[in-house]
C-alpha positions as CSV (number, residue, x, y, z in Angstrom):
1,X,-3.4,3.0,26.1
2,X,-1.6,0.9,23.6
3,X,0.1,2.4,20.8
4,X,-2.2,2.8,17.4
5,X,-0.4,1.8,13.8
6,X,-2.1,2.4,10.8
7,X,-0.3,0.1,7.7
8,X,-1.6,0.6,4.0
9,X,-2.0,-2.8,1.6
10,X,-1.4,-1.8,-1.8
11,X,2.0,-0.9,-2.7
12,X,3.1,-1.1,1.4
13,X,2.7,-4.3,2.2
14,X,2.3,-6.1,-1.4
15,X,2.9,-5.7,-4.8
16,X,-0.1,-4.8,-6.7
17,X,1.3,-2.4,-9.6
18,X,3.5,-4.7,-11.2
19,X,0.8,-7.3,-11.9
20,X,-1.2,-4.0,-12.8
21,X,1.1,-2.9,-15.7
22,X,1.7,-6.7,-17.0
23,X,-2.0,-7.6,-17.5
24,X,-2.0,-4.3,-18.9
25,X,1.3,-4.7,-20.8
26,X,-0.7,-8.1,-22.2
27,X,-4.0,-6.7,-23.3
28,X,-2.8,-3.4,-24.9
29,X,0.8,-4.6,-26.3
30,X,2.8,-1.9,-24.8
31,X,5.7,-2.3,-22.9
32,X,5.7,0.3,-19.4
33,X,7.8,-0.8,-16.3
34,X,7.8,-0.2,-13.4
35,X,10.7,2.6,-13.0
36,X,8.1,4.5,-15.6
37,X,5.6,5.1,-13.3
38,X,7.0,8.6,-11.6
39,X,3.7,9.5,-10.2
40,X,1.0,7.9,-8.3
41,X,-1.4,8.4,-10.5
42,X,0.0,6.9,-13.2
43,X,-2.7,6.7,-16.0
44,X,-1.4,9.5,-18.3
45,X,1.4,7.3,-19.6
46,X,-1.3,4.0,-20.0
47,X,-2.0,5.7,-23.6
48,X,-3.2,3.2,-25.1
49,X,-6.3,2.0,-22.1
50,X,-8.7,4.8,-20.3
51,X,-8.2,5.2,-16.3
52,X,-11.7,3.6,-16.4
53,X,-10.2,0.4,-18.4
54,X,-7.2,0.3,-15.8
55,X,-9.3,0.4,-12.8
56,X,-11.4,-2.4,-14.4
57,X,-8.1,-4.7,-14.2
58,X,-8.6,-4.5,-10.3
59,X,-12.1,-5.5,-11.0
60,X,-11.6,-9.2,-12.3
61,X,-11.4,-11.6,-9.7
62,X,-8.0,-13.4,-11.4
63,X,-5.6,-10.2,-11.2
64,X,-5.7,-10.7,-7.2
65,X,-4.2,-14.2,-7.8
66,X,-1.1,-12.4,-9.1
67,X,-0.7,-10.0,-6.1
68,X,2.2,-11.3,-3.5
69,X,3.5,-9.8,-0.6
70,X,7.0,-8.2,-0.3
71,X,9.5,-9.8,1.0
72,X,9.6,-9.2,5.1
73,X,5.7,-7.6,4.6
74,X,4.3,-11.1,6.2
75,X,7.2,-11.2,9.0
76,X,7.3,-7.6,10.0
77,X,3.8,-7.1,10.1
78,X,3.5,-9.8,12.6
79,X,5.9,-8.4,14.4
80,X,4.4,-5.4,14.8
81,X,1.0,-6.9,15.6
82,X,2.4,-8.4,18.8
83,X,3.6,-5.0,19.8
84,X,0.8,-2.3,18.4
85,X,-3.0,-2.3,17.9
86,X,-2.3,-2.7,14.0
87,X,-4.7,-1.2,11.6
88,X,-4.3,-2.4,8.1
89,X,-5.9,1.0,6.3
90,X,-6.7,0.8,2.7
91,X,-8.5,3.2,-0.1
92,X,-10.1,1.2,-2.4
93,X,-13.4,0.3,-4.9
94,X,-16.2,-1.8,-3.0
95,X,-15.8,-3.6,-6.9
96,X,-12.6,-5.1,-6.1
97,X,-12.9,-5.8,-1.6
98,X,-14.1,-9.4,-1.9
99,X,-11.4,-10.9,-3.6
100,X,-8.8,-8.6,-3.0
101,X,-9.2,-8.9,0.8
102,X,-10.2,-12.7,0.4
103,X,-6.1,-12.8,-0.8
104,X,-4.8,-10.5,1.7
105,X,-6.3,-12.6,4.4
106,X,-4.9,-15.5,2.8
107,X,-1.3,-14.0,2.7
108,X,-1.6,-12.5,5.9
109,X,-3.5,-15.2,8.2
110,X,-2.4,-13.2,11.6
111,X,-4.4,-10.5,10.7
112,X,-7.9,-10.1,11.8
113,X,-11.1,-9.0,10.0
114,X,-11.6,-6.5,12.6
115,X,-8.3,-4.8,12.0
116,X,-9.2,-3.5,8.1
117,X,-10.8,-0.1,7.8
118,X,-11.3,0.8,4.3
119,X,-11.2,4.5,3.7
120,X,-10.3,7.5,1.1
121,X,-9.5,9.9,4.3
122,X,-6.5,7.9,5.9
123,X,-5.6,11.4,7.1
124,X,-8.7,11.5,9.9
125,X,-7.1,8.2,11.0
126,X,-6.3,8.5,14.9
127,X,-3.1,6.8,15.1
128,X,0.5,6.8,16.8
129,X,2.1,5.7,13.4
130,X,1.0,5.2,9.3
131,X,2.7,3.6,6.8
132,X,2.3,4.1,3.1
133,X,3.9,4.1,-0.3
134,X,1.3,7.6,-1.2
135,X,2.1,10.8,-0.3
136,X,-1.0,12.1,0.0
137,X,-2.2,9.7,2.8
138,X,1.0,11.1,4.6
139,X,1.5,15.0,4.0
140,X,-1.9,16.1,6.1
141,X,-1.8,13.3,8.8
142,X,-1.2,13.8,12.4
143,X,1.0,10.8,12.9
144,X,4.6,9.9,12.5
145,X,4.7,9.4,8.7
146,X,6.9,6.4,7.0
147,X,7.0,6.4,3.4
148,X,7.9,3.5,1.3
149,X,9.7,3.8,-1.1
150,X,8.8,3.8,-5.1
151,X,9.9,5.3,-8.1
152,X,6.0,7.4,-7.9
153,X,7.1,8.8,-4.6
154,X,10.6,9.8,-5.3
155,X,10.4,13.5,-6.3
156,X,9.0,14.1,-2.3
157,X,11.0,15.5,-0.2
158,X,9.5,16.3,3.2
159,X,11.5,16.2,6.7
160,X,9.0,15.4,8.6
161,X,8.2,11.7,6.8
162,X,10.6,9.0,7.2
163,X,11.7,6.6,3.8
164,X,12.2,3.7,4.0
165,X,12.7,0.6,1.4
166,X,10.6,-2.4,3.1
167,X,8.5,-3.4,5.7
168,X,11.9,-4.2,8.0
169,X,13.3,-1.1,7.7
170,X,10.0,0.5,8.4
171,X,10.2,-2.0,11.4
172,X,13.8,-0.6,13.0
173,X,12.5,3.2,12.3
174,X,9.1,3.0,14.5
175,X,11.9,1.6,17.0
176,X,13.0,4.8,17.2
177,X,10.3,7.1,17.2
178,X,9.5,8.9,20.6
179,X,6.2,7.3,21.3
């Protein structure tokens, strides 16, 4: 039986707040960075736009033009393909799928439609590994849990999930793991 690795989009494998809090930066004339955001859910310090109109960024076709990978995303993923049955798990709005995961196809061309799963309950998920940049898709898993790192994610301190900066690191660490 081949070994099962579940990877997360958002946040794990590309940057999608950044281009988040600049089209919001731009519409509502505030000035939030990145290092601001100390929780996932980050909408209570967006004061001057609703979750509602932050979730409707996500919605416009253009804001997914903005979205790149991380640097070694794209080469350690591959990687790992070769090696695992990679599942690229993410939660997300049937609003935003078609172009969001018309760019992620495009950035990540290896990848194969069959591989996505699109779920809220990454927890259920019956794999040897998941990596993620939110907690809560880690804490009630029964997987080895690697967490990447952000300044949302920071205050968690659990032994039994792994940190890690990048996709590279997260690469050496399931290298380890007894699997």
């Amino acid at each position: 039986m081949n070994r099962k690795l579940a990877v997360d989009i958002d946040n794990t494998l590309w940057d999608m707040v950044k281009p988040w809090i600049s089209v919001y930066n731009y519409r509502y004339n505030d000035n939030i960075i990145y290092d601001d955001i100390i929780k996932y859910d980050f909408f209570n310090i967006t004061s001057k736009a609703t979750k509602e109109d932050m979730f409707n960024i996500l919605n416009k076709d253009s804001f997914w033009d903005s979205v790149r990978p991380y640097k070694y995303s794209y080469e350690y993923l591959e990687k790992l393909n070769k090696e695992f049955d990679v599942y690229i798990v993410t939660s997300t709005s049937y609003k935003t799928t078609h172009r969001k995961f018309e760019m992620f196809f495009k950035h990540f061309d290896f990848i194969e439609e069959h591989q996505l799963i699109i779920t809220s309950r990454k927890q259920l998920m019956n794999v040897d590994v998941m990596i993620d940049d939110c907690i809560d898709c880690l804490r009630y898993g029964d997987y080895h849990k690697i967490l990447i790192d952000a300044p949302y994610n920071r205050d968690i301190n659990d032994n039994k999930i792994i940190r890690v900066k990048d996709m590279r690191e997260a690469y050496d660490v399931i290298h380890t793991l007894p699997l």
